[in-house]
VMD Tcl script that builds the backbone (N, CA, C; Angstrom):
set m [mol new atoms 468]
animate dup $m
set s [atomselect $m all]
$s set {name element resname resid chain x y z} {
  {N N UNK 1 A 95.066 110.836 118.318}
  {CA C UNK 1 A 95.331 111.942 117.413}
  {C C UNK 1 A 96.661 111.694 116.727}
  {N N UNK 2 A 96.755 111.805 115.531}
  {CA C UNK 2 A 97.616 111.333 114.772}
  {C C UNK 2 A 98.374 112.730 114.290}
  {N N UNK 3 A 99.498 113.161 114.132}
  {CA C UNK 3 A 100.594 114.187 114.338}
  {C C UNK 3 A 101.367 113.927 113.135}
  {N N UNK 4 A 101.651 114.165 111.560}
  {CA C UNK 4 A 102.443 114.173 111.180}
  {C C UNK 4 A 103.567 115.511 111.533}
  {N N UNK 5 A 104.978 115.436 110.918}
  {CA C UNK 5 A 105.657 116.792 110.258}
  {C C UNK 5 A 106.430 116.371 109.047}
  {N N UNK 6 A 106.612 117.787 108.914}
  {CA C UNK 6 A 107.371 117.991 107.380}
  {C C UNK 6 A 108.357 119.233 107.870}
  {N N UNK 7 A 109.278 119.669 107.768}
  {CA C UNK 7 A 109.939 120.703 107.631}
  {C C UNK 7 A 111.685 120.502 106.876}
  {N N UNK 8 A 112.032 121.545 107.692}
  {CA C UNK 8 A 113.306 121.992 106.871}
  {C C UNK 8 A 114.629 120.647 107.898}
  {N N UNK 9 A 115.732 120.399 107.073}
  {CA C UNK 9 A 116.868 119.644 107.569}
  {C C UNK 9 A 117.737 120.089 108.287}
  {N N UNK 10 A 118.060 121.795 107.756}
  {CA C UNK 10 A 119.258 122.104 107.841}
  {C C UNK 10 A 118.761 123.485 109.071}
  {N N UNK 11 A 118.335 123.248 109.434}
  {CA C UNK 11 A 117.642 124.247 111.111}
  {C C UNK 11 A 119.150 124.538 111.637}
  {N N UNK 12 A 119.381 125.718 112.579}
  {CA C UNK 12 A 120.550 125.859 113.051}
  {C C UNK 12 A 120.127 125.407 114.500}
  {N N UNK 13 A 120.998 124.988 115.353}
  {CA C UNK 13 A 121.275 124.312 116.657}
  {C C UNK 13 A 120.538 125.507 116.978}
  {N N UNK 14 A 120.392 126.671 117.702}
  {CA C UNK 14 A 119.218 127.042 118.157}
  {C C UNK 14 A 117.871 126.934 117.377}
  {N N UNK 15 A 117.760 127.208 116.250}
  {CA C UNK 15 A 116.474 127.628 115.737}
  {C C UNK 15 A 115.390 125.933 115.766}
  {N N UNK 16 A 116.316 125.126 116.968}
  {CA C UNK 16 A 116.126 123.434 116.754}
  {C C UNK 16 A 115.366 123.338 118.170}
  {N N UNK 17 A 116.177 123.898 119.393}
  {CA C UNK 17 A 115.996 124.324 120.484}
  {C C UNK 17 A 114.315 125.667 120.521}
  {N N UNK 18 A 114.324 126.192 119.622}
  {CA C UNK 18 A 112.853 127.082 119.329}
  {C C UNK 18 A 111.621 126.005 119.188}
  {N N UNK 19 A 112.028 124.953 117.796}
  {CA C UNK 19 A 111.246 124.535 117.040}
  {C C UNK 19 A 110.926 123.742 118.529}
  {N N UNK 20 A 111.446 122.743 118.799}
  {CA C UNK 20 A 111.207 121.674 120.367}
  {C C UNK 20 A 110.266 123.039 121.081}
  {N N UNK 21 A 110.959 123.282 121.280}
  {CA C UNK 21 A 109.826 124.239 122.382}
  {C C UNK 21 A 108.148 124.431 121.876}
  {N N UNK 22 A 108.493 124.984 120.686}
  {CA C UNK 22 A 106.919 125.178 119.968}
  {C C UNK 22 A 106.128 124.009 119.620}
  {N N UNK 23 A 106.806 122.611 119.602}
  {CA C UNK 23 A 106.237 121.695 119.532}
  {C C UNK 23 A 105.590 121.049 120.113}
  {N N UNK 24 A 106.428 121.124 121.684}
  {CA C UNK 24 A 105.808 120.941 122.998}
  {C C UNK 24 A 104.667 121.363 122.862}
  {N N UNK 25 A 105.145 123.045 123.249}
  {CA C UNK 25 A 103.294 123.687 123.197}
  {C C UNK 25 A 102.440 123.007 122.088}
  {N N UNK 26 A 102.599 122.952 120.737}
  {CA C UNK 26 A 101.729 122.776 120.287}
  {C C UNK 26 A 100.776 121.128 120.500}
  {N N UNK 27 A 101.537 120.160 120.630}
  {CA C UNK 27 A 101.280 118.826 121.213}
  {C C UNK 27 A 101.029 118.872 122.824}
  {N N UNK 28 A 100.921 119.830 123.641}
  {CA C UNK 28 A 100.906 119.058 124.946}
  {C C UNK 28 A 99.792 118.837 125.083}
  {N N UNK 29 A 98.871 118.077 125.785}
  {CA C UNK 29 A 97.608 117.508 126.549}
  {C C UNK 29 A 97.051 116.771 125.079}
  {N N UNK 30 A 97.798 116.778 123.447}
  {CA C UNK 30 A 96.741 115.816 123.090}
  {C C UNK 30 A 96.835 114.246 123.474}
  {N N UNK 31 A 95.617 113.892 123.402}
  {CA C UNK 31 A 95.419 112.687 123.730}
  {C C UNK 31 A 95.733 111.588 122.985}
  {N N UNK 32 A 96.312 110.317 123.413}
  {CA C UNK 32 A 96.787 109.411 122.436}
  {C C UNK 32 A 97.261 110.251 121.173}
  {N N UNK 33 A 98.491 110.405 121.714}
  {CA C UNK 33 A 99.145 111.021 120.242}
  {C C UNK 33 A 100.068 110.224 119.999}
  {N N UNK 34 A 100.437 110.400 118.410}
  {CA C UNK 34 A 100.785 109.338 117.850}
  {C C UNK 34 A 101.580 110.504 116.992}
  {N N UNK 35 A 102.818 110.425 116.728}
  {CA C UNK 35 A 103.528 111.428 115.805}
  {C C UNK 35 A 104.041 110.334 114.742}
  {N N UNK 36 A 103.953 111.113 113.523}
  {CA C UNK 36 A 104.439 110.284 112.505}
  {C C UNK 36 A 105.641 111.263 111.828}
  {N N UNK 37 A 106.632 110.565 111.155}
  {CA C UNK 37 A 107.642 111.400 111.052}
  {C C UNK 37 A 108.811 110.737 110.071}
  {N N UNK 38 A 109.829 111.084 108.742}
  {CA C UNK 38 A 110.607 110.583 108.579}
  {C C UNK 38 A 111.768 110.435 109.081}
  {N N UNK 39 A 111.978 111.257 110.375}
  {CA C UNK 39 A 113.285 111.254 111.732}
  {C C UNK 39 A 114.371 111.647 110.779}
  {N N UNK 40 A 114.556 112.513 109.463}
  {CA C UNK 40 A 115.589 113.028 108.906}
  {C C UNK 40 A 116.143 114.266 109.861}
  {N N UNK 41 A 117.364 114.771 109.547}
  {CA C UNK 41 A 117.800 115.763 111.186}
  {C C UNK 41 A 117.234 116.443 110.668}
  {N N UNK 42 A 116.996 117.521 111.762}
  {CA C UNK 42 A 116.565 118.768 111.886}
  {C C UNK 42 A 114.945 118.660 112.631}
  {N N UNK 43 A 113.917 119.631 111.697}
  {CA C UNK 43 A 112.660 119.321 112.080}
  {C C UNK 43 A 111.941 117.892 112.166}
  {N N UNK 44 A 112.409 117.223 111.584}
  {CA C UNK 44 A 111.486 115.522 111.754}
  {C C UNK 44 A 112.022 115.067 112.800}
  {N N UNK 45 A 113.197 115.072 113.125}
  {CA C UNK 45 A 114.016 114.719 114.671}
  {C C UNK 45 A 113.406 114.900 115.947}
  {N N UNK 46 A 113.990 116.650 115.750}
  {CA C UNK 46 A 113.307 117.226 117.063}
  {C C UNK 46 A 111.769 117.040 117.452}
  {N N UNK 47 A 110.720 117.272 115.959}
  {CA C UNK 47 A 109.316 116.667 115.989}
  {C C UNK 47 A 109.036 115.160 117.097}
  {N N UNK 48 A 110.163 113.980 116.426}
  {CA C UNK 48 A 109.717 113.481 116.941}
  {C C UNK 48 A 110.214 112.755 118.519}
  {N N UNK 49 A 111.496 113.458 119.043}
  {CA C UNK 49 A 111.961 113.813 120.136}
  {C C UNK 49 A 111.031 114.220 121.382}
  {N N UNK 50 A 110.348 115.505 120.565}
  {CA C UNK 50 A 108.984 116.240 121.615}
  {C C UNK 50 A 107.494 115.356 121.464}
  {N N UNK 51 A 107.772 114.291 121.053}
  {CA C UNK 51 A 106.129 113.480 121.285}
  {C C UNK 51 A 106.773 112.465 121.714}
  {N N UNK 52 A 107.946 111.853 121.781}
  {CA C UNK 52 A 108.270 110.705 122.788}
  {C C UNK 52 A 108.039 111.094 124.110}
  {N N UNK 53 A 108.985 112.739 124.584}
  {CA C UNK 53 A 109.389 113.444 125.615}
  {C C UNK 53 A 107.817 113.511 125.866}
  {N N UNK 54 A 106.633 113.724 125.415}
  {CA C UNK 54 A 105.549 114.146 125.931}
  {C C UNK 54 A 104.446 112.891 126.059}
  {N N UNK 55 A 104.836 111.436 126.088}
  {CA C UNK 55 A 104.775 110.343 126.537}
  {C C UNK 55 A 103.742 109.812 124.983}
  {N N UNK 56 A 104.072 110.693 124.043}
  {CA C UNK 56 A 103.244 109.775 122.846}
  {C C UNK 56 A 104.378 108.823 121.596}
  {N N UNK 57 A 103.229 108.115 121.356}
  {CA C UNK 57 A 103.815 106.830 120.591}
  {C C UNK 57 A 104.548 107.744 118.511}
  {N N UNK 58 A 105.832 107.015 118.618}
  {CA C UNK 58 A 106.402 107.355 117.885}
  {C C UNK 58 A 106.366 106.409 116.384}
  {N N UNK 59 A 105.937 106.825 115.231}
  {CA C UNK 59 A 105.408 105.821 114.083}
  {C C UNK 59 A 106.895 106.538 113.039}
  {N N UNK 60 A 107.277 105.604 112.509}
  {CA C UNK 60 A 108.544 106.725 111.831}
  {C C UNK 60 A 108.166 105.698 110.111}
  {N N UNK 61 A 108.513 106.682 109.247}
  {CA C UNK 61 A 107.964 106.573 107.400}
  {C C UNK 61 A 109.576 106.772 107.200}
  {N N UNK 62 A 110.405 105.613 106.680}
  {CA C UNK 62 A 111.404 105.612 105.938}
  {C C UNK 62 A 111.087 105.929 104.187}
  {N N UNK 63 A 111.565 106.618 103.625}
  {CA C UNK 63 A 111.753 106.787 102.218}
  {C C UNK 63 A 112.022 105.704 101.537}
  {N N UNK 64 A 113.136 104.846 102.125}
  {CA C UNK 64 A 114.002 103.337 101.277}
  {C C UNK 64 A 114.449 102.694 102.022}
  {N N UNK 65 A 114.658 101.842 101.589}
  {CA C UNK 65 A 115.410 100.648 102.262}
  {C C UNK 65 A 116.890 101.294 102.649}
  {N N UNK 66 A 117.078 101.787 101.732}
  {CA C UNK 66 A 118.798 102.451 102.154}
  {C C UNK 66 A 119.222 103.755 102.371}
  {N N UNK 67 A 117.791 104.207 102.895}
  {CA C UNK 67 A 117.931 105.565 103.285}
  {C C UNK 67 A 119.175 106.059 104.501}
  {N N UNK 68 A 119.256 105.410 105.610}
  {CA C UNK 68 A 120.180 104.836 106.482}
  {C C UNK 68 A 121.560 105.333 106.054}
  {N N UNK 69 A 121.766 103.999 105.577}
  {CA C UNK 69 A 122.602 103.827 104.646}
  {C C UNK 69 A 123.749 105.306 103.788}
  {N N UNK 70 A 122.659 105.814 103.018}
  {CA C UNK 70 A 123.024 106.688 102.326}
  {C C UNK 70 A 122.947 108.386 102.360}
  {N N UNK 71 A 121.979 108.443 103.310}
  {CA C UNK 71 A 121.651 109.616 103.549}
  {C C UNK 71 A 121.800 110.536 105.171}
  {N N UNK 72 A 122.242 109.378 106.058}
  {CA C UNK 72 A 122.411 109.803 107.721}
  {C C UNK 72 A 123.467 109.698 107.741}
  {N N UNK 73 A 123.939 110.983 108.237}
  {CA C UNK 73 A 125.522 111.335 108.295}
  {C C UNK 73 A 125.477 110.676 109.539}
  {N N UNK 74 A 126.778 110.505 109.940}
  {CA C UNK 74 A 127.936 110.188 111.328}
  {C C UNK 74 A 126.948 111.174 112.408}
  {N N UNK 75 A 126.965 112.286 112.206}
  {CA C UNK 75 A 126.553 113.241 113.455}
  {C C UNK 75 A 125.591 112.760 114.234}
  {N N UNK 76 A 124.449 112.294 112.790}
  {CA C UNK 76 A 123.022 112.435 112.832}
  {C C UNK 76 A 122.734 110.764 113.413}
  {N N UNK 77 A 123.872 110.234 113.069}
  {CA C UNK 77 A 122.911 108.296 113.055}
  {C C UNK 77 A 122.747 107.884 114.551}
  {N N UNK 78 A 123.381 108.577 115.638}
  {CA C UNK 78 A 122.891 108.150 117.372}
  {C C UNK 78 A 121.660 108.752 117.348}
  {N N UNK 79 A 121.163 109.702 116.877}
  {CA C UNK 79 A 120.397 110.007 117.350}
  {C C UNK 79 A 118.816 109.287 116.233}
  {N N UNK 80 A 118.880 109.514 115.362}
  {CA C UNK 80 A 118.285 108.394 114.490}
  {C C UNK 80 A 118.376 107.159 114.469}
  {N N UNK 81 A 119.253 106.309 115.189}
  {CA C UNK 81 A 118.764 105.195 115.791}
  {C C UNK 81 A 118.068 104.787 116.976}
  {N N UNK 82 A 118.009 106.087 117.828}
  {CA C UNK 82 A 118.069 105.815 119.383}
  {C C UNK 82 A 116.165 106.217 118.832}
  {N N UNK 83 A 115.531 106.749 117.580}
  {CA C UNK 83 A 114.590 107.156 117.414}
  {C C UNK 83 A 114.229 105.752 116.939}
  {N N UNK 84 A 114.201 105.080 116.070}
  {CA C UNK 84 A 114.290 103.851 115.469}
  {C C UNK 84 A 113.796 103.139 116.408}
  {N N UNK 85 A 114.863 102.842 117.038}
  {CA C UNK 85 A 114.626 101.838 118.286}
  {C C UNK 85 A 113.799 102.312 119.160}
  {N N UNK 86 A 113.176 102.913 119.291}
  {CA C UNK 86 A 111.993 104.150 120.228}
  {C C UNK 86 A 110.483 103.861 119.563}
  {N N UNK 87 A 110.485 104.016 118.306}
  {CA C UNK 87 A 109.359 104.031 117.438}
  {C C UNK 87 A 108.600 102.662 118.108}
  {N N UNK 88 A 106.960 103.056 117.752}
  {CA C UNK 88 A 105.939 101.594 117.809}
  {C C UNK 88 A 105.812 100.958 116.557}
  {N N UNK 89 A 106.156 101.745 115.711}
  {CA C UNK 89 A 105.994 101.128 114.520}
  {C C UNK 89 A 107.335 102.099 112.975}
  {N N UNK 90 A 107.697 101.233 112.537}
  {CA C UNK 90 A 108.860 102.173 110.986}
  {C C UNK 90 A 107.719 101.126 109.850}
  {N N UNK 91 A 107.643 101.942 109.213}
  {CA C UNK 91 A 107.409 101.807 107.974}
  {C C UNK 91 A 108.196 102.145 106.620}
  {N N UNK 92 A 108.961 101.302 105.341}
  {CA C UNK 92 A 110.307 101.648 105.117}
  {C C UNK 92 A 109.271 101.642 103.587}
  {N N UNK 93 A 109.422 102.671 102.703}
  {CA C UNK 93 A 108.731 102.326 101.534}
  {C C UNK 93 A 109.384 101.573 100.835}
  {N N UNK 94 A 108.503 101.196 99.469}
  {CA C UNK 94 A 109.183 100.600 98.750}
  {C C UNK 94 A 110.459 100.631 97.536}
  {N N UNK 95 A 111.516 101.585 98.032}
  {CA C UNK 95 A 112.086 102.130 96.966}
  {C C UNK 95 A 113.559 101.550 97.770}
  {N N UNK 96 A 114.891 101.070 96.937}
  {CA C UNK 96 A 115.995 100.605 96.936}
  {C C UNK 96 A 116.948 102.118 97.737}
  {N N UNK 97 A 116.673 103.046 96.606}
  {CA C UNK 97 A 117.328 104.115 97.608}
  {C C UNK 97 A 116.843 105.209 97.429}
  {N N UNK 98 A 117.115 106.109 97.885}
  {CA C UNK 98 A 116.545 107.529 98.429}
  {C C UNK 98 A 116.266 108.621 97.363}
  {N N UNK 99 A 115.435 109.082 97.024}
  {CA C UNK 99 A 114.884 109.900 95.851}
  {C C UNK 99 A 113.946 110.629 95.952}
  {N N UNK 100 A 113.657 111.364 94.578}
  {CA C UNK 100 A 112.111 112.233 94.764}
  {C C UNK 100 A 111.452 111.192 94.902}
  {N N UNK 101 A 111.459 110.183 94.275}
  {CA C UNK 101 A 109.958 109.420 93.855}
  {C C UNK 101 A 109.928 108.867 95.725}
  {N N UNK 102 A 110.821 108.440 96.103}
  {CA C UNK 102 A 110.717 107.849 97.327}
  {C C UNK 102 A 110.089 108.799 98.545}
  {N N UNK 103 A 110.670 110.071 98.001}
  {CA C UNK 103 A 110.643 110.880 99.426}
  {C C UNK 103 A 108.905 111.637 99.236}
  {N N UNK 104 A 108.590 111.514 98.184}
  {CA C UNK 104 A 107.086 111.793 97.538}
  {C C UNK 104 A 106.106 111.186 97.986}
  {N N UNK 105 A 106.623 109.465 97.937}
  {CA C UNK 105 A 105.853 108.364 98.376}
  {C C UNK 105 A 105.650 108.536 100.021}
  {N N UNK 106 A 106.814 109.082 100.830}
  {CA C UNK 106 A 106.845 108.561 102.099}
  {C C UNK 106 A 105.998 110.079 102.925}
  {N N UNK 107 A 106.011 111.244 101.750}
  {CA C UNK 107 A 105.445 112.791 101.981}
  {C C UNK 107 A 103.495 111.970 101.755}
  {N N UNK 108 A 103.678 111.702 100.936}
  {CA C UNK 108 A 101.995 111.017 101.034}
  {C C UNK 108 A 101.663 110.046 102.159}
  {N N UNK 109 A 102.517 109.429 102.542}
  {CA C UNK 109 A 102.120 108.725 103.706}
  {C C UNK 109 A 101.679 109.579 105.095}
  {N N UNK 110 A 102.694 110.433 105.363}
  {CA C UNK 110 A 102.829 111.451 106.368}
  {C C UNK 110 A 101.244 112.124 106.145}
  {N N UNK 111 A 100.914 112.649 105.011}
  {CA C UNK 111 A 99.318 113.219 104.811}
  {C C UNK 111 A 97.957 112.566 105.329}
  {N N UNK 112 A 98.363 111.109 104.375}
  {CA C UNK 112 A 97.249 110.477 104.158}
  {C C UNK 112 A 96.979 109.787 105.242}
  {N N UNK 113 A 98.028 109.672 106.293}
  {CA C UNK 113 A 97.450 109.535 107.967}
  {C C UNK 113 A 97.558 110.363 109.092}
  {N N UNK 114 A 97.508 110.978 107.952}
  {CA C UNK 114 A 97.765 112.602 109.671}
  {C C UNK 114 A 96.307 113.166 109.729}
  {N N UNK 115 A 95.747 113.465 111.085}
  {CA C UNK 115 A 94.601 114.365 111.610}
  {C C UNK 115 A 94.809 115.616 111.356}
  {N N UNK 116 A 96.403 115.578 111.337}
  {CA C UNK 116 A 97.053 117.158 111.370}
  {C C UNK 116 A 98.503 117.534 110.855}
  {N N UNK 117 A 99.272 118.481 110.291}
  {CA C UNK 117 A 100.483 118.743 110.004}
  {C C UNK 117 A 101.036 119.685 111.000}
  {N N UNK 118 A 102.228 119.336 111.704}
  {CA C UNK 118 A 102.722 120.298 111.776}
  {C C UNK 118 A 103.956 121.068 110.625}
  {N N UNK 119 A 104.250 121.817 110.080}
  {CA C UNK 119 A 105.101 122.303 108.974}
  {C C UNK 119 A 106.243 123.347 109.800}
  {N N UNK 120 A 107.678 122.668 110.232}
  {CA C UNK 120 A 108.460 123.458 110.532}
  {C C UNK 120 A 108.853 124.356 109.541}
  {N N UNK 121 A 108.745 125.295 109.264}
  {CA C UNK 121 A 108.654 125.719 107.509}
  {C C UNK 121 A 108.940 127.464 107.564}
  {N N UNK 122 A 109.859 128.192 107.020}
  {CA C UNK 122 A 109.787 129.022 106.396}
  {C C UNK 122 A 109.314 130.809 105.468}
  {N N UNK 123 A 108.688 129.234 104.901}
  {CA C UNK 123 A 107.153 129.805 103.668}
  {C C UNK 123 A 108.001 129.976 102.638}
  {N N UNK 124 A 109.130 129.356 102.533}
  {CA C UNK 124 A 109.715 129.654 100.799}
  {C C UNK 124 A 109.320 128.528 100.098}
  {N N UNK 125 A 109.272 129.202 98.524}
  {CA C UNK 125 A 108.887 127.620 98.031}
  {C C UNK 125 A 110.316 126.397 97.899}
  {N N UNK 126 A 109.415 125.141 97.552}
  {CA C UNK 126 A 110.137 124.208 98.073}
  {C C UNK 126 A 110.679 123.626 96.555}
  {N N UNK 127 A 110.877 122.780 96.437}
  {CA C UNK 127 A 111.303 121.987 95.467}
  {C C UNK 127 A 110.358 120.452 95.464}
  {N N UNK 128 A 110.165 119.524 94.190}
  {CA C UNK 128 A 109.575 118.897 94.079}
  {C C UNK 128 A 109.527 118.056 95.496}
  {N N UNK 129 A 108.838 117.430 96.332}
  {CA C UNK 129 A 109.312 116.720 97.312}
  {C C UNK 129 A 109.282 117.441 99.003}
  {N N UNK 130 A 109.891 118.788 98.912}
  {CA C UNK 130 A 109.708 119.240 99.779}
  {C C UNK 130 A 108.893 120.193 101.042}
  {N N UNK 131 A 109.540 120.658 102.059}
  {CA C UNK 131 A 108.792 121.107 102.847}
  {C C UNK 131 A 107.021 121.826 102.202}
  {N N UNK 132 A 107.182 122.969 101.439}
  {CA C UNK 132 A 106.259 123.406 100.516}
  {C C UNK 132 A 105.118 122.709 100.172}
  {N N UNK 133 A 105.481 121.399 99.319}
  {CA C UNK 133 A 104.628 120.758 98.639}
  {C C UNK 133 A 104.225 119.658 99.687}
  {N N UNK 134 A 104.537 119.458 100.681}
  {CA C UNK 134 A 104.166 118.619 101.387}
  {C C UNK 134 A 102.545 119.646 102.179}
  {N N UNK 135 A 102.926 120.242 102.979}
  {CA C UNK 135 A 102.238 122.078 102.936}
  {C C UNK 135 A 100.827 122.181 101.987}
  {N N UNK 136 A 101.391 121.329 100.821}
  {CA C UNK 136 A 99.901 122.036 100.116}
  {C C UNK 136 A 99.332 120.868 99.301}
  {N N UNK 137 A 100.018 119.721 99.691}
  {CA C UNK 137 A 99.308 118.500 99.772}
  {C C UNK 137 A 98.471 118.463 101.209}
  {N N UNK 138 A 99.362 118.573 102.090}
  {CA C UNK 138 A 97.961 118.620 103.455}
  {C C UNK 138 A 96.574 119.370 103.181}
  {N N UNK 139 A 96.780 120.911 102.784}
  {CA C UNK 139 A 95.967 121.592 102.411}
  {C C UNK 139 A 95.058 121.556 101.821}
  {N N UNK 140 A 95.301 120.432 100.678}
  {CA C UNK 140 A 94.451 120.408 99.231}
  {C C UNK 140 A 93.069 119.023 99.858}
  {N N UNK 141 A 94.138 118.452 100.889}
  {CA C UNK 141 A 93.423 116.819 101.349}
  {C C UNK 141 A 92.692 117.511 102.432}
  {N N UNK 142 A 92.382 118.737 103.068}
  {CA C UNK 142 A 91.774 119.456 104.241}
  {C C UNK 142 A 92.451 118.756 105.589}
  {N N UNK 143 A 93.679 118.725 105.314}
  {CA C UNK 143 A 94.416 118.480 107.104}
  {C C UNK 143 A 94.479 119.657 107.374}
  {N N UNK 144 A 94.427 119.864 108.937}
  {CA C UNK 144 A 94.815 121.232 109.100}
  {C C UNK 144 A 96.493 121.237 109.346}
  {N N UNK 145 A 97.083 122.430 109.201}
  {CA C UNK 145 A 98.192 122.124 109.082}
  {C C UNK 145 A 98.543 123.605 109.792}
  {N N UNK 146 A 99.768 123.288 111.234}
  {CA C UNK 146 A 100.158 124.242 111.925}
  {C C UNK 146 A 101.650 124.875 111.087}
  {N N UNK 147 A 101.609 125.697 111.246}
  {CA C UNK 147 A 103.010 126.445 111.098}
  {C C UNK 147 A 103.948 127.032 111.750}
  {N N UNK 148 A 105.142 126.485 111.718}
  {CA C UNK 148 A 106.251 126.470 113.063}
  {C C UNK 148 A 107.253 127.049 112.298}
  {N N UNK 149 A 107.974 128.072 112.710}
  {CA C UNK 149 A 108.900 129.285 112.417}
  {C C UNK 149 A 108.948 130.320 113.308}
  {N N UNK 150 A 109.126 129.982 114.575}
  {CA C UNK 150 A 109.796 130.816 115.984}
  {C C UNK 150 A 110.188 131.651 115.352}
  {N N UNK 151 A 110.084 132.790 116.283}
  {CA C UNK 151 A 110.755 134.414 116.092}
  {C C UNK 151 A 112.249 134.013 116.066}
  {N N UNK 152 A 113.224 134.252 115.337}
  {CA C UNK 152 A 114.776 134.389 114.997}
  {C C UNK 152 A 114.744 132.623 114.800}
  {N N UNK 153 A 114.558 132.164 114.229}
  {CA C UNK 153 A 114.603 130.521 113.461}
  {C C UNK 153 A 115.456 131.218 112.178}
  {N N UNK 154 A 116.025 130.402 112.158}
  {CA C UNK 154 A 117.302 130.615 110.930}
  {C C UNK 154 A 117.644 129.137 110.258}
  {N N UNK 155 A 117.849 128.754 109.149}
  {CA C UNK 155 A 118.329 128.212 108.308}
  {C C UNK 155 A 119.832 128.079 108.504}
  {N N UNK 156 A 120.461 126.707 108.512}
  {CA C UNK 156 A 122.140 127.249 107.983}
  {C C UNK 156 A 122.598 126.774 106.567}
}
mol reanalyze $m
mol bondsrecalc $m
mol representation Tube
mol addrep $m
């Protein structure tokens, strides 16, 4: 069973601690699971934190070559490498550095091999690229797609 997510970056240190929890539940007992994920902080992290922790194989969709590089702060890069180095498989698209067009490309990947979405999400709309449209690209392709927004989940 193949597991993408999509959600929000900027989750607050609890509402991160919610999302893990609901993820658990929502992933525990599937079989051969396989989470796919761009490991950006927040929801793609913790996403794919709770399918290592729940003994499934970790597939991670880079945006660019210099996504790394340009876009993982200091805070964030132990823990995005320690995911890296964890993964069975990274897949890095084909784009130099980090963009809509890239992050579009790597949002279609996440779809077009997922059984399922999970969407740490909101429900506000998104911007070209984001949480939202990722949401209703699953939708439109008939993934089913779960929705994760714990009671008191907050944004910072």
């Amino acid at each position: 069973m193949r597991i993408s997510v999509t959600g929000h970056m900027n989750i607050t240190d609890s509402t991160a601690e919610l999302v893990r929890a609901a993820v658990a539940d929502l992933i525990e007992g599937t079989p051969d699971l396989v989470g796919v994920s761009c490991i950006a902080r927040g929801a793609d992290s913790v996403f794919a934190a709770a399918v290592l922790d729940a003994g499934g194989q970790l597939e991670v969709v880079l945006p660019s070559r210099g996504y790394r590089e340009t876009k993982v702060k200091p805070d964030h890069a132990p823990l995005f490498d320690d995911l890296i180095a964890r993964a069975a498989k990274v897949r890095v698209m084909d784009f130099d550095t980090p963009g809509r067009d890239a992050y579009e490309a790597a949002n279609a990947v996440l779809v077009d091999e997922a059984d399922r979405l999970i969407a740490v999400w909101d429900g506000e709309v998104s911007a070209r690229g984001g949480t939202g449209t990722v949401v209703e690209l699953a939708r439109q392709r008939g993934i089913p797609v779960d929705i994760v927004w714990p009671s008191g989940a907050e944004r910072s």
